[in-house]
N, C-alpha and C positions, 0 to 999 in steps of 0.2 A: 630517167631512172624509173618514171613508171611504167614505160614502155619496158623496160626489160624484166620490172614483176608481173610485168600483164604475159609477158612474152613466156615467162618461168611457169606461171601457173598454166597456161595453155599447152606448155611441153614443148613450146617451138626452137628447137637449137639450143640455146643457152640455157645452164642449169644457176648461173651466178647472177646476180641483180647491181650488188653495190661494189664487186673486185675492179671490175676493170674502169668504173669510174676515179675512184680511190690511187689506184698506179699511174692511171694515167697525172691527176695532179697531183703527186707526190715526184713523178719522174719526170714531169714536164714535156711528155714525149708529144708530136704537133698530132690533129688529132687530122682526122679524113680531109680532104679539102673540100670547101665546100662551091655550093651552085655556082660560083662567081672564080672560079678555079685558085681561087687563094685558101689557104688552110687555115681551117676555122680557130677560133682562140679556144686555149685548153683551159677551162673552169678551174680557179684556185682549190686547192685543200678547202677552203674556207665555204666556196661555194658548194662544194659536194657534201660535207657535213650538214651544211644547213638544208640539203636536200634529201638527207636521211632522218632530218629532223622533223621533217614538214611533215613528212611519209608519214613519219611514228611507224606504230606495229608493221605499217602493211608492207614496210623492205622487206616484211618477212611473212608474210601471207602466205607468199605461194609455199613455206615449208610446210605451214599450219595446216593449209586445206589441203595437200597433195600429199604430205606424208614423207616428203622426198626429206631424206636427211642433209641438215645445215651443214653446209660446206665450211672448213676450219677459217677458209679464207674471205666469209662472209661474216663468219662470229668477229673476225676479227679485225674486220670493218668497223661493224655497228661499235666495237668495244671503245677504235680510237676516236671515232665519233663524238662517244659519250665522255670519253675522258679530255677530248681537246673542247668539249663546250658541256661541263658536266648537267646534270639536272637540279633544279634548284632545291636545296635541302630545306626548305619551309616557304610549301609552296603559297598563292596568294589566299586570300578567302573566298568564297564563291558571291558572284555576283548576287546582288547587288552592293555587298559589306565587302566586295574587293573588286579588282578590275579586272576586268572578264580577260582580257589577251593573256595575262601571265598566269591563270587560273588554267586555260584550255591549254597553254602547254607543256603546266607542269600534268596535265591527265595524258593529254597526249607522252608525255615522258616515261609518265609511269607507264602507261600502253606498250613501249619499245621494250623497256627494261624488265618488264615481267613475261613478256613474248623471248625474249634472248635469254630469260633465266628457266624457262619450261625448257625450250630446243635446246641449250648449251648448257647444263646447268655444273659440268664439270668447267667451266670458261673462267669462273673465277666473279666477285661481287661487287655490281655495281648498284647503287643503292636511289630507291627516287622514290619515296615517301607518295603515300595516298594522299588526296588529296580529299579536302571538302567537299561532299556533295552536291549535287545540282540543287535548285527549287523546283519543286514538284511543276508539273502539267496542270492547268486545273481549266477541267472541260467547261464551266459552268461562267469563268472567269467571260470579260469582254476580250475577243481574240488578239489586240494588242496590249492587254495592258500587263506592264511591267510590275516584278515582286519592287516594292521600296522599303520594303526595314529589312531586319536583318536574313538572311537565307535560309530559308525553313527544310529542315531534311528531308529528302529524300523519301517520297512516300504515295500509298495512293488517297491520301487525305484533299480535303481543297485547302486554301489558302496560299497557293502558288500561280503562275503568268498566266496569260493570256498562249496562245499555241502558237500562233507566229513568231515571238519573241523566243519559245521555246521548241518550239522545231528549228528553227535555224539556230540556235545554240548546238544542239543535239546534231546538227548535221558540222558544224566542226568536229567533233567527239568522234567523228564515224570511222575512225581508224582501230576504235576500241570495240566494235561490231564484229570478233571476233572469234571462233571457238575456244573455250580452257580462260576467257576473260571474262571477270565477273565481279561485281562492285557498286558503290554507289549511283554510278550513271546507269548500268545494264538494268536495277533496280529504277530508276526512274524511266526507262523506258517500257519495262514494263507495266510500269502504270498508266504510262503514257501513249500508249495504242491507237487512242480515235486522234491526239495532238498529231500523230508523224505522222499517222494517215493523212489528216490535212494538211499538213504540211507539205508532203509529196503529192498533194496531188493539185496545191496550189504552186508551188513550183513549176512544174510538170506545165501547168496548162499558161505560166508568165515565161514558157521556155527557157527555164533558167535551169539547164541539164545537171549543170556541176552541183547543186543544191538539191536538183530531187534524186540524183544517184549519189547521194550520200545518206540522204533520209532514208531511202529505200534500202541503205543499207541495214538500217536498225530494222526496219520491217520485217526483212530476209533472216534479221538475227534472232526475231523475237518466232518469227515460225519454227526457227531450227529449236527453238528453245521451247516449242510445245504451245507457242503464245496465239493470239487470235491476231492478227495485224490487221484485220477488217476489211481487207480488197485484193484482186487476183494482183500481190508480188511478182508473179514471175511477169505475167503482161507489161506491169509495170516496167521493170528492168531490161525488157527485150523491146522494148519502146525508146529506155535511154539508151541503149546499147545502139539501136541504129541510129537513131537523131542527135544523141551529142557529142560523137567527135572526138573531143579530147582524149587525149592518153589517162589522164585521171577518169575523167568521168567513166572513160571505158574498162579502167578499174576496176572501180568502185560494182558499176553494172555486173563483171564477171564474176567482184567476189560474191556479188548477192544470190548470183545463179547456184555456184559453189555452195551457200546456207542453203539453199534450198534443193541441194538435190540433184538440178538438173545440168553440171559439166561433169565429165567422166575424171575421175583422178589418173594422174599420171599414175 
């Protein structure tokens, strides 16, 4: 699935991301055969949701940054998506006073559901509550160490982690690195500038691509947003773009290019 939002956003052939994943497990139909000439197993309903889950926003990127108009039969994907695993109506508290996995995906939830209520907003309402803020960055902090009382807003004060701890938090979040998305994390990124620059750039150099093209995604977002991200982004992302590979990471790398300017909109 990320291969065909990387494939959307680049203009290549297909205009749909999540339709033909969604027919095919819902009709059961077999799918291509694959290298070993037997026909590959078709992913349950179940597994294709939780692939539109993981995404968050960016099944729907490429409408955001191209401008291409959402297809009814992608609104209407994400919709049964959301309704066959809805979003959790009080989400967790933010780490450290909650548990970090169910925190990041009620943000990430909220991410899909306010991306699908901008593009579709005649589609009808599907509701996923804000969520808690992050803990601040705090540049002064020891680079590991952990917020342990309760979670302090969002802000560019100190009294928040150490950058490692919180750049890799921020690089789950990266799907909220978005245009028209704006909140309590996009606010701690913004404070947090010299943290994801370290971050990406310790990444980056422990080869760990799918982590520093997601950070670099906030970089890419906080440029678009007038912000100083503190190092050539674009080098940065055409650095992940050829050495990491993945269909995600290669995502991530394209949307960054997209914030910044330099792919042409379909």
């Amino acid at each position: 699935m990320a291969r065909c939002a990387l494939d959307v956003l680049r203009g290549v052939e297909s205009t749909v991301v999540m339709t033909a994943h969604f027919q095919t497990a819902v009709e059961g139909e077999p799918s291509a055969a694959g290298s070993g000439g037997r026909a590959a197993a078709v992913p349950g309903a179940d597994v294709v949701v939780g692939a539109v889950r993981v995404l968050g926003a960016d099944a729907l990127a490429a409408y955001v940054l191209t401008g291409l108009p959402l297809p009814g039969e992608e609104s209407a994907a994400v919709r049964w998506g959301l309704s066959a695993l809805p979003p959790a109506q009080f989400p967790a508290a933010a780490p450290p006073g909650g548990r970090e996995q169910p925190w990041v995906r009620a943000w990430i939830d909220w991410g899909l559901v306010t991306v699908l209520a901008r593009l579709d907003p005649a589609g009808g309402c599907v509701v996923a509550p804000v969520p808690q803020g992050p803990p601040p960055c705090d540049d002064a902090a020891p680079r590991r160490r952990s917020v342990t009382g309760p979670a302090v807003p969002a802000g560019c004060g100190s009294g928040g982690e150490g950058w490692v701890p919180w750049s890799l938090r921020m690089g789950q979040l990266a799907s909220l690195a978005l245009p028209g998305l704006d909140g309590p994390v996009h606010q701690a990124a913004r404070c947090g500038a010299v943290g994801l620059a370290r971050g990406a750039t310790r990444a980056l150099l422990r080869r760990d691509f799918t982590t520093a093209g997601r950070i670099t995604r906030w970089l890419a977002w906080l440029a678009a947003d007038h912000g100083e991200p503190g190092l050539d982004v674009a080098a940065l992302a055409q650095d992940i773009a050829l050495r990491g590979g993945d269909d995600r990471c290669l995502l991530d790398a394209a949307i960054a290019r997209h914030l910044l300017g330099l792919e042409a909109h379909v």
